[in-house]
N, C-alpha and C positions, 0 to 999 in steps of 0.2 A: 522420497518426499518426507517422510515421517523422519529418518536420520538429520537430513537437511533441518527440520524444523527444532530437532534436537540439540543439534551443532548451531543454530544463531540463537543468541541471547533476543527474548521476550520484546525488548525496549527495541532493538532495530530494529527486527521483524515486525513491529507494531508502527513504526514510522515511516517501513517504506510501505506498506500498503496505505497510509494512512496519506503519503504524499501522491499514490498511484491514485487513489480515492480524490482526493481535492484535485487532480490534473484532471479526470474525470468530469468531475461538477462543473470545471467553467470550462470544459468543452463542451457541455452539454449548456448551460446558461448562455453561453456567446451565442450557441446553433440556435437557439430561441429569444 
């Protein structure tokens, strides 16, 4: 895990949590 995190540059890694993160939110805002 910690190699992986080595090996992707900062900026993609920050964006796909960031897009996992917002698919989240309006799964969660739709269910309510």
């Amino acid at each position: 895990m910690v190699f992986f995190y080595q090996t992707v540059p900062d900026k993609i890694l920050s964006s796909m949590i960031l897009s996992r993160f917002s698919e989240i939110y309006l799964l969660i805002k739709r269910g309510f």
